[in-house]
Backbone as a printed PyTorch tensor [residue, N CA C, xyz], in Angstrom:
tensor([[[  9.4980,  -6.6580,  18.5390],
         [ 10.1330,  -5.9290,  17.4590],
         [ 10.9460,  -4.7590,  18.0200]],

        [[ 10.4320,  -4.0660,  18.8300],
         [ 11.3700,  -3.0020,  19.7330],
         [ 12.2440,  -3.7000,  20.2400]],

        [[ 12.7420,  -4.8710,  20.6560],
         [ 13.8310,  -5.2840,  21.3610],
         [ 14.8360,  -5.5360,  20.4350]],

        [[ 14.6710,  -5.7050,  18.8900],
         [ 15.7550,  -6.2430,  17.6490],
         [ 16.6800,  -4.4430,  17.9630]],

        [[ 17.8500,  -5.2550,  17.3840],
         [ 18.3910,  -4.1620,  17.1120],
         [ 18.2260,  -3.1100,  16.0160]],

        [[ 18.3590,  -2.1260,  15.6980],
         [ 17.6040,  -0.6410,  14.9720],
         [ 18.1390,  -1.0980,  13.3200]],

        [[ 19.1050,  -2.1650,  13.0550],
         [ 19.5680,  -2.5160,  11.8200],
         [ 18.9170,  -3.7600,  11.7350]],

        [[ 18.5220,  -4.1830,  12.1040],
         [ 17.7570,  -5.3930,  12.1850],
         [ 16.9560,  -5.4330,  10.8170]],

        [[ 16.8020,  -6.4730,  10.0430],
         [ 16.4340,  -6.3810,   8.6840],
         [ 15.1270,  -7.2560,   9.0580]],

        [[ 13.6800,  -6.8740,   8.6380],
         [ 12.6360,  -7.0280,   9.5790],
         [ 11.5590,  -7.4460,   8.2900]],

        [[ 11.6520,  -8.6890,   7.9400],
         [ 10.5070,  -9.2180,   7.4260],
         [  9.5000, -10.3900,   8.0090]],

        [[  8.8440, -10.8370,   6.9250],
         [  7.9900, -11.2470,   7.7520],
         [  8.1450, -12.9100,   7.8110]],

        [[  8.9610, -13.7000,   7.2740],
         [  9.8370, -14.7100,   7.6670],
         [ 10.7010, -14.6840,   8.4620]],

        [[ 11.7080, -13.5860,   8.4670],
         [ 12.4450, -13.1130,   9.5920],
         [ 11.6280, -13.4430,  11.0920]],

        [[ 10.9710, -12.5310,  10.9860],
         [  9.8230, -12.4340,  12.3820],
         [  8.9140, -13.9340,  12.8270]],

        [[  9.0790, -14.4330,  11.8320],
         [  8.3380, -16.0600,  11.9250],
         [  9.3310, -16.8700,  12.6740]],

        [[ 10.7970, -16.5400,  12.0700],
         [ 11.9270, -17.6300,  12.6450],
         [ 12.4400, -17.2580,  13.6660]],

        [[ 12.2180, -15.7690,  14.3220],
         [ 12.6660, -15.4940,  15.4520],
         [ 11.2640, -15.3190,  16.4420]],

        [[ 10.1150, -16.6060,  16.3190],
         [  8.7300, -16.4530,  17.1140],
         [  8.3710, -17.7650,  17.1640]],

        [[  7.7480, -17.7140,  18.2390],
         [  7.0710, -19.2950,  18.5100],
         [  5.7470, -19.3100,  17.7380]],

        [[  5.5160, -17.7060,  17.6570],
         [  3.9660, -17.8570,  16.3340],
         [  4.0130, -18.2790,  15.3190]],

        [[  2.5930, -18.3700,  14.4070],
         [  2.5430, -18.9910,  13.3280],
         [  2.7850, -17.6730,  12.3610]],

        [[  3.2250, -17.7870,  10.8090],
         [  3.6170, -17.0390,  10.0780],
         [  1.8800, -15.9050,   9.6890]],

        [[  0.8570, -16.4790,  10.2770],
         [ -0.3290, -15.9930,   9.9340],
         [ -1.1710, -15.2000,  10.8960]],

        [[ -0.3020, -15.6780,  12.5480],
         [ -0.4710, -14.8730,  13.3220],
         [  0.6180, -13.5390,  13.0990]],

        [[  1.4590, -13.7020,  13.1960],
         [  2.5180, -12.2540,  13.0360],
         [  1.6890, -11.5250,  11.7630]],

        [[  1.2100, -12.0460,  10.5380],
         [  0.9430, -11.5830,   9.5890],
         [ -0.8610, -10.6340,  10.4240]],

        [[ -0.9030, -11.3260,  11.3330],
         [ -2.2900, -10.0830,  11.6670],
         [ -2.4210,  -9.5840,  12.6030]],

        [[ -0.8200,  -9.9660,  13.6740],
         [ -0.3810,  -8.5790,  14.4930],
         [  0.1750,  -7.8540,  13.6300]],

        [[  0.4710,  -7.6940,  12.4450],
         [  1.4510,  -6.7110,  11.7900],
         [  0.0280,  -5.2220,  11.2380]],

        [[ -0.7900,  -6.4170,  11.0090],
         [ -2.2290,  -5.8470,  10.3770],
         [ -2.7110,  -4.6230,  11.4410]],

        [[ -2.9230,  -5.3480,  12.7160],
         [ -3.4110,  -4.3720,  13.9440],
         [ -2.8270,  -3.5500,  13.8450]],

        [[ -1.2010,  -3.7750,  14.3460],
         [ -0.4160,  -2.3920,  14.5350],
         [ -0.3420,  -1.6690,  13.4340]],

        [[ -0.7330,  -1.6230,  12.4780],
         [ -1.0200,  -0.7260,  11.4490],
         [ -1.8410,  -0.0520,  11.0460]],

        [[ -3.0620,  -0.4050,  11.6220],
         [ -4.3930,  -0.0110,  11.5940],
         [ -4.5110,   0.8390,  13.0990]],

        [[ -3.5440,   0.6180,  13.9290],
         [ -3.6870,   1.0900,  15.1810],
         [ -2.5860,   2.6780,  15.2630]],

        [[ -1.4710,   2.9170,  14.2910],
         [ -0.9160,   3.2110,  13.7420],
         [  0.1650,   3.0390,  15.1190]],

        [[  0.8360,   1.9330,  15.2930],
         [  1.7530,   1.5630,  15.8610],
         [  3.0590,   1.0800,  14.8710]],

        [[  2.8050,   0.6660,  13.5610],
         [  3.5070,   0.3600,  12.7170],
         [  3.2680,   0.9480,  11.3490]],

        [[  4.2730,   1.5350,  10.5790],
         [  4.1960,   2.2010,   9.4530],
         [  5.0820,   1.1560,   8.5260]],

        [[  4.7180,   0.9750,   7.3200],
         [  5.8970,   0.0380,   6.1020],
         [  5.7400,   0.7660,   5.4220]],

        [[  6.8300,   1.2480,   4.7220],
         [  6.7990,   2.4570,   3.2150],
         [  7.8890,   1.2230,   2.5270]],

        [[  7.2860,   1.0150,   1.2370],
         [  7.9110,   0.1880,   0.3430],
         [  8.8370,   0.7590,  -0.9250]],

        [[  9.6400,   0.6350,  -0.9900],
         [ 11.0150,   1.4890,  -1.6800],
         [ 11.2050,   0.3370,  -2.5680]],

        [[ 10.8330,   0.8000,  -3.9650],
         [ 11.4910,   0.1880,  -4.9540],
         [ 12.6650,  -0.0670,  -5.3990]],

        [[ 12.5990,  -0.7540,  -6.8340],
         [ 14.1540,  -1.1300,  -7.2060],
         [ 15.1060,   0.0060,  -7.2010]],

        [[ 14.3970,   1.1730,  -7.8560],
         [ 15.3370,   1.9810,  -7.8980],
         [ 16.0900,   2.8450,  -6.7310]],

        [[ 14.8970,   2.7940,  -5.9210],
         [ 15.2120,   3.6500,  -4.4230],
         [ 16.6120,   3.1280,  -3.9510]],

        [[ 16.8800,   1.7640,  -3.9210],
         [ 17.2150,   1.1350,  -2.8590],
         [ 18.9740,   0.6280,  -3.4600]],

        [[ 20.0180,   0.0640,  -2.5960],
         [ 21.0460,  -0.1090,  -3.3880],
         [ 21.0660,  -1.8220,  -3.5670]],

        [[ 20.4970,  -2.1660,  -3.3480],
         [ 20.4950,  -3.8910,  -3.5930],
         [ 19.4560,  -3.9250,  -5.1840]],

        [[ 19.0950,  -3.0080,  -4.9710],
         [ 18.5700,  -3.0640,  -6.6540],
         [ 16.8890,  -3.6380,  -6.3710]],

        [[ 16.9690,  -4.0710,  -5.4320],
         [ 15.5050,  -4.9760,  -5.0610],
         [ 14.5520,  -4.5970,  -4.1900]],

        [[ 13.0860,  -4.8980,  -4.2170],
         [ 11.8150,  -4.0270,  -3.7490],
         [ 12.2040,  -4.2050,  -1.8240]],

        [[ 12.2150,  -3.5070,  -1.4600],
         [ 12.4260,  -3.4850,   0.2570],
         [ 11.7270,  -2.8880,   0.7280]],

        [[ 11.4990,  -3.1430,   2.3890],
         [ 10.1740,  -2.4030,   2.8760],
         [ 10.9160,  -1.5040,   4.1450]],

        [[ 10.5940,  -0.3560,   4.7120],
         [ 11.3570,   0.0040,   5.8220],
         [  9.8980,   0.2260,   7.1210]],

        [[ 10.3370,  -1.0880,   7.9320],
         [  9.3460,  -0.8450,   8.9410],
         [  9.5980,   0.4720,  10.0060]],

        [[  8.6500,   1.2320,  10.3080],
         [  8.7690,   2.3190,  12.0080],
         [  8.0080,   1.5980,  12.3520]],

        [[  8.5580,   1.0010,  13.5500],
         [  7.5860,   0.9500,  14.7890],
         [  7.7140,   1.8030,  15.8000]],

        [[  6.1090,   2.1750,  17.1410],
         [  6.7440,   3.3290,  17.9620],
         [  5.6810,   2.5870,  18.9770]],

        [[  6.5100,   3.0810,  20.7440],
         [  5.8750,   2.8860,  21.6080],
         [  4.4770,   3.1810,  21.6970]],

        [[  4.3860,   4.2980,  21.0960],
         [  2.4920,   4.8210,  21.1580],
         [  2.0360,   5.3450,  19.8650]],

        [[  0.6310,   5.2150,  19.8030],
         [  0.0890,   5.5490,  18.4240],
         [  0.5330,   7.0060,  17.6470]],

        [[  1.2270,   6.9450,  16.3300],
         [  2.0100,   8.1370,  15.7880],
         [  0.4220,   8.1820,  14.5010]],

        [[  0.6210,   9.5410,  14.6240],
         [  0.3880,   9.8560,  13.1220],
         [  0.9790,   9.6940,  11.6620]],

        [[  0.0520,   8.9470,  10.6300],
         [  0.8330,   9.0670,   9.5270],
         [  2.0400,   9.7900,   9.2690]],

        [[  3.4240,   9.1960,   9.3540],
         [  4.8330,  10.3400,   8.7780],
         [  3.8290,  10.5240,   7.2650]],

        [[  4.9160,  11.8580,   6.7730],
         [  4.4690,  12.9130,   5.9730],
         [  4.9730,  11.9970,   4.9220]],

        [[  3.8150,  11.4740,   3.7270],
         [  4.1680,  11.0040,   2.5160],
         [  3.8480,  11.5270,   1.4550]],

        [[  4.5280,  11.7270,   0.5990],
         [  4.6580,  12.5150,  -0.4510],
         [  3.7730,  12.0190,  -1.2130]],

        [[  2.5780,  12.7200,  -2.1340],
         [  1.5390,  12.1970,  -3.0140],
         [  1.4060,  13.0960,  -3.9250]],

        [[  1.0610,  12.1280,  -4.7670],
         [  0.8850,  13.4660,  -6.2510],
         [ -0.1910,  14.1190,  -5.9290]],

        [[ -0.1580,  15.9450,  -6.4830],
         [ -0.9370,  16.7930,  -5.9680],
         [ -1.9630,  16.7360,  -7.4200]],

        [[ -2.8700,  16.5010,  -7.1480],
         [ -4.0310,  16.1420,  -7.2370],
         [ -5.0080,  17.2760,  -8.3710]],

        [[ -4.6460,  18.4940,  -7.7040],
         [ -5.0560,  20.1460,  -7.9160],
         [ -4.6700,  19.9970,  -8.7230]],

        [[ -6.0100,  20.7480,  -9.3650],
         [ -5.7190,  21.6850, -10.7340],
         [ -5.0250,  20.9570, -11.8820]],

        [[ -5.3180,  19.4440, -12.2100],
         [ -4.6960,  19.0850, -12.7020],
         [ -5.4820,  18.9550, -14.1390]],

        [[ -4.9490,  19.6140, -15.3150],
         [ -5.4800,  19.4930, -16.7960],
         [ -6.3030,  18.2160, -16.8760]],

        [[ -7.5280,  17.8240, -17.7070],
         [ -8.3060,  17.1730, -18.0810],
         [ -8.7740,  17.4830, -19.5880]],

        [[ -8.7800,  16.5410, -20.3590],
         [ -9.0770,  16.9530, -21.5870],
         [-10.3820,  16.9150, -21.2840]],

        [[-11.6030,  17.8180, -22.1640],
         [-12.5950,  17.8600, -22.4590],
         [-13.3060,  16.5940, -23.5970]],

        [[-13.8870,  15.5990, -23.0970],
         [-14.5420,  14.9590, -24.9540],
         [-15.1700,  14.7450, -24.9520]],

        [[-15.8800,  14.9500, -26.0310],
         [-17.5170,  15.6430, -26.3910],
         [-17.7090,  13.9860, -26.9910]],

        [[-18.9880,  13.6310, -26.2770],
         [-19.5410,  12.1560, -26.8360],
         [-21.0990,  12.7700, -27.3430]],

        [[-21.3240,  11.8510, -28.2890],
         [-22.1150,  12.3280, -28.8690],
         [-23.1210,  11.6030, -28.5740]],

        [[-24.4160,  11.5860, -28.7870],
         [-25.3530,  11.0460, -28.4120],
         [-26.0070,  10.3620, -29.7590]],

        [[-25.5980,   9.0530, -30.2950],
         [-26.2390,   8.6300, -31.6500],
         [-27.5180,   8.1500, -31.3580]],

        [[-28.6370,   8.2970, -32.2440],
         [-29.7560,   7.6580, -32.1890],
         [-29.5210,   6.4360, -32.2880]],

        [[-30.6390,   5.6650, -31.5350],
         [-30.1990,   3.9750, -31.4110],
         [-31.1150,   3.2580, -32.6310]],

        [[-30.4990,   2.5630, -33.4520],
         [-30.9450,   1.6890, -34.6760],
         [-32.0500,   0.7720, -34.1540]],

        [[-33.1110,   0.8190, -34.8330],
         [-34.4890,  -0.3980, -34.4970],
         [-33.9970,  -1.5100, -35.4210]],

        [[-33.2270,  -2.5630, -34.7140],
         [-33.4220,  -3.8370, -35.3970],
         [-34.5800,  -4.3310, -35.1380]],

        [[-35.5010,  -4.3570, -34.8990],
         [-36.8510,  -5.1090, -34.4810],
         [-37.3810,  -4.3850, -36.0900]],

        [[-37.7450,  -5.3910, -37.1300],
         [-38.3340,  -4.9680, -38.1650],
         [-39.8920,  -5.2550, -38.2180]],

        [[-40.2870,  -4.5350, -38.1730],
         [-42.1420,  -4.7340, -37.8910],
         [-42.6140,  -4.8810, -39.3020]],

        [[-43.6560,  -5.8570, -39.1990],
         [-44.3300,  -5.8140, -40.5030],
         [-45.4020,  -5.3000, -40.3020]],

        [[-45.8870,  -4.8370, -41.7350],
         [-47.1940,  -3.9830, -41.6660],
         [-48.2140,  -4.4820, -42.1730]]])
């Protein structure tokens, strides 16, 4: 993958037709290097993107990088409604005779 050129449009059929591997091996070197953090995919939706359609932008790097900085909703301090459940007594269908 470091040897494609830097425009190189990098999926995972792509990578199948340019490999003597199987589409299931690349699919769990892609897994390692991601878990190894050799490979990052941030997935850019329709709107992000100008083809209108969901795309993925692979980094790959010679040596293990730290997570790049991704933006996440902040979490803090965030309003919660309060709601009060009530505790109903539970109905005896079991009718006993006397």
């Amino acid at each position: 993958m470091l040897s494609l050129p830097n425009d190189w449009d990098y999926s995972l059929a792509g990578l199948v037709a340019n490999s003597k591997e199987s589409k299931t091996s690349i699919r769990n070197t892609l897994t390692e290097l991601k878990e190894n953090h050799y490979l990052f995919v941030t997935k850019l939706y329709s709107n992000q993107t100008e083809s209108k359609k969901i795309e993925y932008v692979y980094n790959i790097y010679e040596e293990p990088h730290l997570e790049p900085d991704i933006q996440k909703q902040d979490t803090e301090n965030q309003y919660l409604d309060f709601q009060y459940i009530e505790n109903d007594t539970q109905l005896n269908t079991n009718k006993q005779s006397i």
